[in-house]
N, C-alpha and C positions, 0 to 999 in steps of 0.2 A: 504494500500500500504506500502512494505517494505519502510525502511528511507535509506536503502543503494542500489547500486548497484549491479548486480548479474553478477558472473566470467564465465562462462560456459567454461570446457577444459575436455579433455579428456587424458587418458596416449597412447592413439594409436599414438600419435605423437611425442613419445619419443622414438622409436628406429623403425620409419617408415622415410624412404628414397625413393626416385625417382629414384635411381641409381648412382655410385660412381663419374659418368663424368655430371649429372643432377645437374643446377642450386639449385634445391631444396634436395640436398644432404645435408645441414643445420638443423640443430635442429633449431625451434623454438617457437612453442606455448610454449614446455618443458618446454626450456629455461625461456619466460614470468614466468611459472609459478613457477618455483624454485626462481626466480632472486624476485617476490614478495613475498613467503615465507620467502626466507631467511629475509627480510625485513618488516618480518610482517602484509602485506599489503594484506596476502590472508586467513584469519580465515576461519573455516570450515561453517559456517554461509553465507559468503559471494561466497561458492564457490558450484556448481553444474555439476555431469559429464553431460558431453554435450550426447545424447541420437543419435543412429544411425537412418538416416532416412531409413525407408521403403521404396520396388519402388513404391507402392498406393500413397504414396507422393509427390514422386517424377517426376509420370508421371502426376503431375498439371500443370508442365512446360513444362516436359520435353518426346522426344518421348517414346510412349514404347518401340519401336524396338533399340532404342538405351541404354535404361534401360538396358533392357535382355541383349544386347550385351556388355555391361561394368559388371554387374553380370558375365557373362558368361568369358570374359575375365580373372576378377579373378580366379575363378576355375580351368579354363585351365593353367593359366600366357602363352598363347598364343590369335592372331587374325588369322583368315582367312589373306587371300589378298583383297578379296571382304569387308571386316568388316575394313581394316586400311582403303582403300579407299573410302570405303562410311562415315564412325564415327572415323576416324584421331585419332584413339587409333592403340598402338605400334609405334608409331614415336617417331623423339625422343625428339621433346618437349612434347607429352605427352605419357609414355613408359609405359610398362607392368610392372608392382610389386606386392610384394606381396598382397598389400592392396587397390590396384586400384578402389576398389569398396567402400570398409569399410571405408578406407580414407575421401574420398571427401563429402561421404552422413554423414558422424560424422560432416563435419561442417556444411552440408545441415542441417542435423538433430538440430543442434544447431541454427540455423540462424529460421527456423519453430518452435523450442520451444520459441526462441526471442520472433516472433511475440505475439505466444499465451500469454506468458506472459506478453507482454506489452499491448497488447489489452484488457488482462481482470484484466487489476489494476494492477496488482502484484506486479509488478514494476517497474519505472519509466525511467530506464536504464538499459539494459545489456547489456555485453562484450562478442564478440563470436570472441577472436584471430585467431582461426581456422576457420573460415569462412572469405568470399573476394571474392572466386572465379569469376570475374566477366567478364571473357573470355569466361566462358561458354556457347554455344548454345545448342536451344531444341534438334537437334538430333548431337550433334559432340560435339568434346573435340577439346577445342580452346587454344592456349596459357596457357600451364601446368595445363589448368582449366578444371575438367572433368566435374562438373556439375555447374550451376550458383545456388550456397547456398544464393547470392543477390536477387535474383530472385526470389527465395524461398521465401526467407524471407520477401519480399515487399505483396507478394500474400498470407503469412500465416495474416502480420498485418493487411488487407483489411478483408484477412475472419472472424476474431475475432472482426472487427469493427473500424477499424482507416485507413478510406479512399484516405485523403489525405496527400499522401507520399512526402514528400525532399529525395531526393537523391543526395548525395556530396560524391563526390571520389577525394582524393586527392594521390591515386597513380601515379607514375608515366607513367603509361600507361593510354590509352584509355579506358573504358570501355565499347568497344562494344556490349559483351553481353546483360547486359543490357538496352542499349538504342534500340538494335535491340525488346525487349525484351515489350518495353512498348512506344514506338517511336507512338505521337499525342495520347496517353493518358492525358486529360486534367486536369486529378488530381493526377499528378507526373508532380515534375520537379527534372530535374536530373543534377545537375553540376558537368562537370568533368574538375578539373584540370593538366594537364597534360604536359609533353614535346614533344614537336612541332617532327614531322620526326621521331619517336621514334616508334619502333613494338605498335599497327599492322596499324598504320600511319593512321588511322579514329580520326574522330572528330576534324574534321577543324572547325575555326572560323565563319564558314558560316554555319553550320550544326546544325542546330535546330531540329532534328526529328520531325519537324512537327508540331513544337511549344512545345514540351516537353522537350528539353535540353539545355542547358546553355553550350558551349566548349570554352575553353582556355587553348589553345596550348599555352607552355609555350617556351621561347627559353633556351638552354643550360645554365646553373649556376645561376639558380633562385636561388635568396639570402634569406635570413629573411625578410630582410626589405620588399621585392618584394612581398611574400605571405602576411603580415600581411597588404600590399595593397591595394589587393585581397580578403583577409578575408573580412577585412571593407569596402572596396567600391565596392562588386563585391558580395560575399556570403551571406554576413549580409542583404542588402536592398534587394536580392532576397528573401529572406526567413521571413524578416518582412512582405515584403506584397502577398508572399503565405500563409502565415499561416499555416502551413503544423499541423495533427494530429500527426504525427510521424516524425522523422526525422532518416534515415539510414543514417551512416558515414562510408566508405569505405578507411580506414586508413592506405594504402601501404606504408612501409617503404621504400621505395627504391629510394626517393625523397632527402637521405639523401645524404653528398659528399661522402660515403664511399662504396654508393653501387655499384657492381661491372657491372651492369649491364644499367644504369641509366647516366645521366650527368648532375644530380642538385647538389647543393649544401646547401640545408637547414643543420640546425641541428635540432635536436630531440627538440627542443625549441620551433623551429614553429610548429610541430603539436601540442605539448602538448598546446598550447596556441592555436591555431584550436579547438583541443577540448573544451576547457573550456572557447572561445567566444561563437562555436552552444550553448554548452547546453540552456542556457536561451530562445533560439529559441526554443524548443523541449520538448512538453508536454510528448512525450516518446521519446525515442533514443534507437536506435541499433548501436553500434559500432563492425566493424568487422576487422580484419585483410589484409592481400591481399600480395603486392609483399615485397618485400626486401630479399637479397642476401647473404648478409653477419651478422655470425650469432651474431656477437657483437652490431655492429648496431642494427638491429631489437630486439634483446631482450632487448637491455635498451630502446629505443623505446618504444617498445609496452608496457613493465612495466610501463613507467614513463603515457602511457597514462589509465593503469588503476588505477594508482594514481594519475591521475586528474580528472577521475570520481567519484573515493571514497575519495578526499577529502585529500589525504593522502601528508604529504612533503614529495618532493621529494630532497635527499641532494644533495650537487654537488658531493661529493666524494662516494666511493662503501664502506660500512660497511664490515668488515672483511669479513662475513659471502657469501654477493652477490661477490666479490671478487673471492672468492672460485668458485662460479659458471660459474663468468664470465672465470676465467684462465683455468677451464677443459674444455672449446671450443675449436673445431679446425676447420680447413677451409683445409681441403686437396683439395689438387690438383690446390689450383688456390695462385699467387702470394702476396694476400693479407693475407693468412696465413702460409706466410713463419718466418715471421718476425714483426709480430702485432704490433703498438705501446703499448709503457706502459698504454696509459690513457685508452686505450681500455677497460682494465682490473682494475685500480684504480677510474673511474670516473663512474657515470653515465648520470649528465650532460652536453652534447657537451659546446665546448666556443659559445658565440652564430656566428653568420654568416651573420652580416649585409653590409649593402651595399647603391649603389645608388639606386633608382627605376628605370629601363630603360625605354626612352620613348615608346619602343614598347610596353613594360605591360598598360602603361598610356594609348598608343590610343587604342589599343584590349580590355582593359575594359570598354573605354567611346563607341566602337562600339557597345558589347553588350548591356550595357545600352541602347542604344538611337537605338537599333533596340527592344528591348523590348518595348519602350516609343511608338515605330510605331505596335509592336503587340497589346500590351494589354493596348492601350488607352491609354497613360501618365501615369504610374502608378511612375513612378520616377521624 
């Protein structure tokens, strides 16, 4: 087994868009991967293009008829009437582009080589920034997500041999694809943390799929303090006593204050510390990507969390060099890049963002505890 880490990205996501008015108008896996270059933090060694999936792949999850029609899509860069309305491709959260197909299955593709490789030794961790998609259903494109590459990904690590799956989303959405996806599978548990009333409004506190998920809706301006919790009294003793062979991390940026689409307020502090509480949980780990909006935010983000997989410091300040990367970002069309703050561009670590614990976090996580204590026999 490699001693490090493995980067999986691709360059299709350096000059691939959703459209000029589309949330995901942002550069960002790019972004991750330059902003670790510049920084050292990605040697050629530690980095692999992530591989386009096949629809033979694809339809493990997902339908064929909706394969052909996202393939077919591309080629044209048109739908029927009949094809928006049946597979919710050409709207406009999820629109026609040039790469509507090539796109989504590059991170499918990568989240399926995830598996294979941590199933057969290889190595202990990899990062697939470009995969997340965790909106996706088998026959339709859900929430900007055309295919679920999570999904993928959970069913490539089972077929290479590491049955029993963690699943932790700390995106700011829901992840229903998913849960629809493997909902009373008894060897997955799937925790998603999320904001309460937030698209696409699933995964209420009482919603266990059937004893497979863990939900905590979160209220508006979840702090630091509030997650790290959550981490320790809510993630952590689920996952000590699943035991899990694998652990997927669905690490949506958009939990940050900056994101435009979101109303938390962590900094980039709680997840990198998210990460580097699971690992020790995680005889493999897949770490993927998912939401975030604005492209300063998520690219020191995401960088800083593949430098707490490989081990790497991360400064508070930007070295001349990520500087550079971070300052030719731009955010058209929306108010937050009219006028960026400075630190956006000098920093790469947030000030942190602590707080009180509200007691509504306190009773929502003693609920699920102590309805797990009535599922699964006192296990707490």
């Amino acid at each position: 087994m490699a001693n490090h880490p493995l980067f999986l990205g691709n360059e299709i996501y350096r000059n691939s868009s959703y459209g000029p008015s589309h949330p995901l108008r942002v550069p960002r896996v790019s972004t991750v991967m330059d902003l670790a270059r510049s920084l050292g933090w990605l040697p050629d060694y530690m980095y692999r293009t992530s591989p386009r999936a096949r629809p033979k792949a694809l339809v493990h999850w997902h339908a064929p008829e909706y394969i052909a029609a996202l393939e077919r899509a591309e080629d044209t860069q048109s739908v029927t009437e009949d094809e928006r309305a049946r597979f919710h491709l050409g709207t406009h959260s999820n629109p026609i582009y040039p790469e509507v197909f090539r796109r989504p299955a590059t991170g499918a593709g990568g989240a399926i080589l995830a598996g294979e490789l941590l199933g057969k030794g290889t190595y202990a961790s990899v990062y697939v920034p470009g995969a997340g998609t965790h909106h996706g259903m088998p026959g339709r494109a859900n929430g900007f997500c055309y295919l679920n590459d999570v999904a993928l990904g959970i069913l490539s690590l089972r077929h290479h041999g590491l049955h029993r799956i963690a699943y932790v989303d700390i995106d700011a959405h829901h992840a229903d694809g998913v849960e629809y996806g493997f909902q009373g599978d008894p060897d997955i548990l799937m925790i998603s943390i999320h904001e309460e009333n937030l698209w696409p409004k699933t995964g209420l506190l009482s919603d266990h799929a059937d004893g497979s998920a863990v939900n905590l809706p979160v209220p508006r301006g979840l702090n630091d303090s509030e997650m790290r919790y959550i981490q320790n009294h809510l993630v952590l003793p689920f996952l000590e006593h699943f035991q899990p062979d694998a652990i997927v991390l669905q690490c949506g940026a958009d939990a940050v204050e900056e994101d435009p689409l979101a109303h938390l307020s962590l900094s980039n502090n709680a997840h990198w510390a998210f990460v580097k509480a699971l690992m020790p949980y995680a005889p493999r780990l897949m770490v993927t990507g998912g939401g975030g909006y604005n492209p300063w935010s998520v690219g020191r983000l995401w960088a800083g969390v593949w430098a707490t997989l490989a081990g790497f410091e991360i400064p508070d300040n930007a070295p001349a060099a990520a500087e550079q990367v971070l300052r030719a970002l731009s955010f058209p069309g929306h108010r937050l890049g009219r006028n960026p703050p400075e630190h956006w561009f000098t920093t790469l670590r947030d000030s942190p963002r602590e707080g009180v614990v509200r007691p509504e976090i306190v009773t929502r996580v003693k609920a699920l505890l102590q309805r797990s204590n009535r599922q699964r026999g006192g296990i707490f």
